[in-house]
Structure formats: structure tokens, C-alpha cells
N, C-alpha and C positions, 0 to 999 in steps of 0.2 A: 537374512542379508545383513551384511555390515556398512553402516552408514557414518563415515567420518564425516560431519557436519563444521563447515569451516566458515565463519561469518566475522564481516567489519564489524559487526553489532550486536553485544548482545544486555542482560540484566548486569549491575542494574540499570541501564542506560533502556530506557523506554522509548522506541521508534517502530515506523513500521514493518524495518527487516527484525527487529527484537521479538517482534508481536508473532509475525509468519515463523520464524525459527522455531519458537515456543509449540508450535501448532502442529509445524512438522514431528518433532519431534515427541510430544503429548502422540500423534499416530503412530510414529515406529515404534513405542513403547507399548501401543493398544493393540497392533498387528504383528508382537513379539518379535521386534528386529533387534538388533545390537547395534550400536554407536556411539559416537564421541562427539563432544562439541572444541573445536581450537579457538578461541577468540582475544581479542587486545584486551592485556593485562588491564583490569581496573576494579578489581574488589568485586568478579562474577563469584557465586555462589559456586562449592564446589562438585555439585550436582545436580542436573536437572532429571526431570524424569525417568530417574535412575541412571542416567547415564553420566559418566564422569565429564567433567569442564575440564577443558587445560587453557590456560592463558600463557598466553607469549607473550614477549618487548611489545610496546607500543610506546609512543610521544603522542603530547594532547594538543589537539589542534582547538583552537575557539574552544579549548573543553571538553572537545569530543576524542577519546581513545582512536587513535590510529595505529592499527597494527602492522607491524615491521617485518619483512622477508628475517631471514633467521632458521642456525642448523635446527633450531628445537621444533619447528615447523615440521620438519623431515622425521625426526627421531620420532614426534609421535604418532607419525604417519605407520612409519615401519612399526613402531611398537604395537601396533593398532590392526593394522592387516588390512585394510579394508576393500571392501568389494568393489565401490564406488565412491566417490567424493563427492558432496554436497557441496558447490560454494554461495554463498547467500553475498547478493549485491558485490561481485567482488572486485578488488581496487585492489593495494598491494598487495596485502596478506593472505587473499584470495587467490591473486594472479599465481604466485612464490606456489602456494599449495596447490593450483591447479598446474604447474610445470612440473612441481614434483612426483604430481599423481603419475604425470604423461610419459615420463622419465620411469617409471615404475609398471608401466601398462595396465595401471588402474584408470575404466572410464571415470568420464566429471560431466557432472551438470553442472551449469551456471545459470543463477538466477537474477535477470535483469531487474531491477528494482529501484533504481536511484537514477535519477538523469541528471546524472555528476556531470555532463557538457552542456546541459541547458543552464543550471547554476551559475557556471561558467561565466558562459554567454551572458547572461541576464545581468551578470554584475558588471559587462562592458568590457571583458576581456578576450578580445576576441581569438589570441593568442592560444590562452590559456586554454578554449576552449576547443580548437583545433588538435592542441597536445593531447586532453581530456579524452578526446573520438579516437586518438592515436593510441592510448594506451588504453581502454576500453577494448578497442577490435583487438590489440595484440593478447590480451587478456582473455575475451570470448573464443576467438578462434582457435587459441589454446585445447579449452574445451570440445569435449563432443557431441556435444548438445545446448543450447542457450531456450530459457524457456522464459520469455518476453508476456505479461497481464496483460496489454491487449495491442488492439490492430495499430493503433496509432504507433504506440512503443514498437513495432514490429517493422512498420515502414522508417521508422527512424534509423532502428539496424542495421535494415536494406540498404537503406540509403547510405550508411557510412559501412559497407563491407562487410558488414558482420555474418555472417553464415551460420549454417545449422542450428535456425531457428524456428523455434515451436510456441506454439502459443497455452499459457497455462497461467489462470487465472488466481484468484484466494477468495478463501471460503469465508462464511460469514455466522456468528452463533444466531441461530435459529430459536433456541430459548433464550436466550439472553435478550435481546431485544425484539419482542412482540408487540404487537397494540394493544395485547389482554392489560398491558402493565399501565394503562392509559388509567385503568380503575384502582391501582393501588396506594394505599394510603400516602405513602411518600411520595408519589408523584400527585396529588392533588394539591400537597403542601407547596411541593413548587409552584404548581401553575397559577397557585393563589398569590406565590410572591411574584410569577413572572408575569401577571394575568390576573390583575384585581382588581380591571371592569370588564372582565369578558372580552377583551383585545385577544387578536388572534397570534401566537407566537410565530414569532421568523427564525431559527435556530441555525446554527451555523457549529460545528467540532470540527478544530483540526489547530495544529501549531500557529503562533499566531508570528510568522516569519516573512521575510518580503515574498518570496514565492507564491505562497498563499493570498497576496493581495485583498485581503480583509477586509483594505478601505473600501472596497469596491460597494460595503453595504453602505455608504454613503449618499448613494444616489435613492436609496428608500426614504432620506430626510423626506418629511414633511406628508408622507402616506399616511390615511388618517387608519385608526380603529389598529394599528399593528404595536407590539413590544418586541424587541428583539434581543434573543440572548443569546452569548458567546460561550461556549467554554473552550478553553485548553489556554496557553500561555507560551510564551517564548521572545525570542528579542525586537519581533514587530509591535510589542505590545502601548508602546507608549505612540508608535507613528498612529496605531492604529485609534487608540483612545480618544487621538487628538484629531483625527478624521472623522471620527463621529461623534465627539462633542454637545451636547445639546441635544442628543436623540432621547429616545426610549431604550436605552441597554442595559440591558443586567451582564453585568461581569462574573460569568461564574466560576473562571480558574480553572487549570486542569483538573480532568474526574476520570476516574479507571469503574473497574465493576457496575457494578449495582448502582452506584453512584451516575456515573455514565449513563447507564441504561435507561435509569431515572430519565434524563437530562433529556432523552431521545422521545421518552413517551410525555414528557409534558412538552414536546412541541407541537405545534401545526405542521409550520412547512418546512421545509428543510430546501439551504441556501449555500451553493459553494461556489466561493470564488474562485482559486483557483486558475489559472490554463495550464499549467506544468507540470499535471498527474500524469504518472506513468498508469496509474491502476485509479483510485477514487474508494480506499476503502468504506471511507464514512460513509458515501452514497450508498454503499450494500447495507448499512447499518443503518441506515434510514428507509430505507425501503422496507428489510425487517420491522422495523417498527412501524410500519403502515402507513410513512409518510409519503407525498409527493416530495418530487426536488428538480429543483434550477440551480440547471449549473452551465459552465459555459461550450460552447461547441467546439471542445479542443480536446487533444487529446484522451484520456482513459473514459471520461465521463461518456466520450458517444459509444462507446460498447456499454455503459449500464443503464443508458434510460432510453426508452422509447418514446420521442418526442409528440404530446400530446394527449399519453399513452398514461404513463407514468409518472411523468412527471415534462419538464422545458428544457429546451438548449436556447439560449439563448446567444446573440452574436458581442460576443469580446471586442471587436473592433469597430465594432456600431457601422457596419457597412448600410450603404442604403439599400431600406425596404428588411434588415434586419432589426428583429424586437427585442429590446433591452430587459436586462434583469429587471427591471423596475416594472413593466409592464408584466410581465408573466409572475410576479410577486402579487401586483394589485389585483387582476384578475381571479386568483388561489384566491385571497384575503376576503375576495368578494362572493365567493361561490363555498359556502363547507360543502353542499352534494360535491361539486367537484372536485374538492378535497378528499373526499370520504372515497369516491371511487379510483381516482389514481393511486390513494394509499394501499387497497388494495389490489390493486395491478402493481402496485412496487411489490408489495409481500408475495405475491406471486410470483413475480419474477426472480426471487432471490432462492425461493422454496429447493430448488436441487441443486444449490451453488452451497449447502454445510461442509464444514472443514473437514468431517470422514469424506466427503464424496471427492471432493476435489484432491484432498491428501492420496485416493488412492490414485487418483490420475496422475498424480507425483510417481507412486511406486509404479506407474507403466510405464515411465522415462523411464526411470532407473532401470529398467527390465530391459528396454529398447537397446539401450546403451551398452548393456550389460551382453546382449545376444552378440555372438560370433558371427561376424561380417559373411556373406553369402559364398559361397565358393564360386569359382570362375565357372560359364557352361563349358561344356566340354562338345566339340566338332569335330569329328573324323580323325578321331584320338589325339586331337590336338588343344590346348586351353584358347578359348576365343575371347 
């Protein structure tokens, strides 16, 4: 199969469509497929996993590459042949390549991933964000297939038009973050910096952006026997420093690899604030590493944890008779058996969700997409 992979995002820009493109692609190269990645010009490497990179125009928004509709879109479309088009989170450069594909009668998936109208919305533009659903659905609908992480993102599509949608999640490394890594040398060394009376760690990974509402570990001020560490970074980071103030925080900056994974096995519990995950990778990568986790009852997170089970949902809006992140954190804090057994009913739950497995459920879209439409029945020699 030929796979032109066409993404708003790619290296060196580290996000979480970067991260899935990589994945996908690490499996077409393992299951001997061919492809190409298109992405906004900004100093990509000019090969990934064997397969060549092309970069088109893009303009930099806040910094971030924005890639541009353009003939070279097309050229190396045609140059390319491909069987099927990949678009990863797509918005302009996506949209441009998935009309071209349609125009050429090459099927497309679309990959829903960003909730570019919540953004929107959230920063008080209500305007903007009605545009946003506007060109989203004209973008998806394009498409032959849209394949949405989970139920929540799925009624969201519903709900603004969107069509021929499927539901298909992301995988999670299975080696990479275990709770074996609880016992290794570098992860002791942390937990003695993060944890040097025996405090039980509160852990938190992800951007640290207004979306991500960070502050929200503010309401654990004053829980006693807890330390809490942060890793990743981004433009929330100083609202958010200055929200928890005076805590117990270890600031530990963005971490990739091994480093990362460290980060995961020297925690206890695992804490996302969050409500505006389409998907909640970190949650899968917490649970790999055998943690519990509270997170809030929105969105991506109520497909990964089963409440009570695994880990907490707790209520965002503090409705009454709903229990707050603060209580479902004290509780964890105060019980390790209880800790010990939701960590693994998290690792449990993640166990058939690896990037082979799920990557091939990718190649059964692709297949689906790809199959020739059913022929009309045929009725007393007439098509019905």
C-alpha cells in the first residue's frame, strides 16, 4: 500500500499529532508499506523512517508552522501515486490535500485530533469558533472516513455535522513505561529528590498551556504527607507557578524518552487537569506505568479510566454531591493498598491498546476506504 502522510505537524516540532505520525509511520515501515510525509516547511528532517519528508510554504503562527494550500501540495501528490491519503489533525494543508486527493479519486482518512473550536471558544471568541466548526466539517466531509479517539470527540462531530465517523484510538509503549522501572537506579534518584520523607508523589505530564488548567493542583494546597511534580513546559508556565506558590512542587521541565518514563515510575498518583482532551495520552502512559489517575469527567478521559476501578473522574464544575479532585487525591494519598491495586487495573487496561495493535486498526480504515463501493441489487433485471 502507498501511504501519503499529510500532517499540520511534524519534527522538529514535538506535539501530540508529531508523536502519532511518528508511530504511524515506524508501522508502515514494519508492515512494508510505502509513503511519504507533506508537512509545513520548518527545518523537518529529510527522512523519517525511510520514507522521504516534503515540506511545503507555511507562515508561523505564535511559532507554530502553519502550512499553506499550494501547487507543490498537488505535484507531490501526483509524483507520489498514492493509494490513500493520511491527513493527521487536518486544517489548511490538510483540507488543500484532502480536496486534491477527492479530485484525483484517491480515498482519505482524517484524523481528528486537535479541538481547534474548543480553543476557540475557550479564549472567548465565539465568532471564531463557529468559523473553526465551519471549516472543520467542510474539511472532514471532504474526507471518506474521519477517525475521532474517543466517544466524547465523536458526539462533538455529530453534533456539528460531521459525518463518516469512526472511532479509533492511540497506542501506548508498553515497554517504555512499566512499573518494573519503579526499581531502577535513576528512578530511585528522583524519588529521593521528589520524595525525601517518604511523601507520596502527585505527578502531573502534559504542556503547561491554558487548556491544560494546571492551576487546578492548587486546591491540594495544604494536603499533608504529599509532594507534587510537574513535568513538560509551555506558555502557562509562569500563571501556573504563581498558582501554586508556596506548595511542595518540583519543577521538572520538559522530558522525552527514558527521561520521561523515569518521571512516570517515580510517581505515585497520576493527576490531570485538563477538560479539553480529545484523547488523554498521558492517562494511557500512566496507567502503563501502574499508576492510578484522577482526572476530570470530561471529555477523552471518560473512555480511559474506569471510575473507582482504575483510577477517579472527578466533577470540573463542582456540581452538588460531585467529589473534587482534592478528595479523590487524599483518599489515593491515604491508602498505598489502594494505590497498589488500581495501578494495576490501569496496566491492565492499557495491555491490548500497543501501537502494533492499534496501528493495524489504522490499516483496516485504510482498507475499508480503499474497498470498492458495493454494487446496486439487481430486481427483475432492473438496478433497485
Amino acid at each position: 500500500m502507498r501511504v501519503a502522510v499529510v500532517t499540520e505537524s511534524f519534527l522538529p516540532t514535538v506535539n501530540g499529532v508529531t508523536n502519532s505520525v511518528k508511530k504511524v509511520l515506524d508501522h508502515l515501515a514494519l508492515r512494508g508499506h510505502e509513503a511519504i510525509v507533506i508537512c509545513p516547511a520548518a527545518d523537518a528532517p529529510a527522512e523519517y523512517a525511510g520514507f522521504p519528508v516534503h515540506e511545503v510554504p507555511a507562515v508561523a503562527v505564535r511559532e507554530f508552522p502553519v502550512g499553506l494550500p499550494s501547487a507543490a501540495v498537488e505535484r507531490i501528490i501526483d509524483g507520489f501515486a498514492p493509494d490513500v491519503l493520511h491527513a493527521a489533525s487536518p486544517a489548511l494543508l490538510g483540507g488543500h490535500a484532502i480536496s486534491a486527493a477527492k479530485r484525483r479519486g484517491i480515498p482519505s482518512v482524517a484524523i481528528f485530533q486537535t479541538d481547534i473550536a474548543g480553543y476557540t471558544g475557550r479564549n472567548g471568541v465565539g465568532m471564531m469558533r463557529e468559523l473553526a466548526w465551519a471549516m472543520l466539517r467542510y474539511v472532514h466531509n471532504l474526507a471518506d472516513r474521519t477517525l475521532a479517539p474517543s466517544t466524547a470527540s465523536i458526539r462533538d462531530l455529530a453534533r456539528n455535522r460531521i459525518e463518516r465517523v469512526h472511532r479509533w484510538g492511540r497506542g501506548v509503549d508498553l515497554h517504555a513505561y512499566h512499573p518494573q522501572h519503579r526499581a531502577h537506579p535513576s528512578t530511585e534518584a528522583l524519588r529521593a529528590e521528589l520524595s525525601p520523607n517518604g511523601e507520596v508523589v502527585v505527578g502531573y505530564v502534559g504542556r503547561l498551556a491554558p487548556e491544560k488548567q494546571v492551576e487546578r493542583l492548587a486546591a491540594l494546597r495544604g494536603l499533608p504527607g504529599i509532594r507534587i511534580a510537574i513535568v513538560g513546559d509551555g506558555p502557562s508556565e509562569a500563571i501556573a507557578r504563581a498558582a501554586l506558590d508556596g506548595m511542595p512542587v518540583t519543577w521538572l521541565g520538559r522530558r522525552t524518552g527514558h527521561e520521561l518514563a523515569t518521571a512516570y515510575a517515580a510517581f505515585d498518583v497520576f493527576v490531570h487537569t485538563g477538560t479539553e482532551e480529545t484523547f488523554g495520552q498521558t492517562l494511557q502512559e500512566a496507567h502503563a506505568s501502574g499508576l492510578p489517575v484522577v482526572a476530570p469527567l470530561a471529555g477523552g478521559p471518560i473512555d480511559l479510566i474506569t471510575h473507582g476501578g482504575d483510577g477517579y473522574l472527578f466533577d470540573p464544575e463542582q456540581h452538588a454531591g460531585g467529589d473534587s479532585m482534592r478528595e479523590y487525591v487524599e483518599r489515593l494519598v491515604g491508602d498505598a493498598e489502594l494505590r497498589a491495586r488500581m495501578g494495576e487495573a490501569g496496566r491492565r487496561r492499557v495491555r491490548g491498546r500497543s501501537w502494533d495493535a492499534i496501528c493495524d486498526e489504522l490499516l483496516g480504515h485504510y482498507a475499508a476506504v480503499l474497498a470498492p463501493a458495493p454494487a446496486p441489487a439487481l430486481v427483475a433485471g432492473r438496478q433497485r
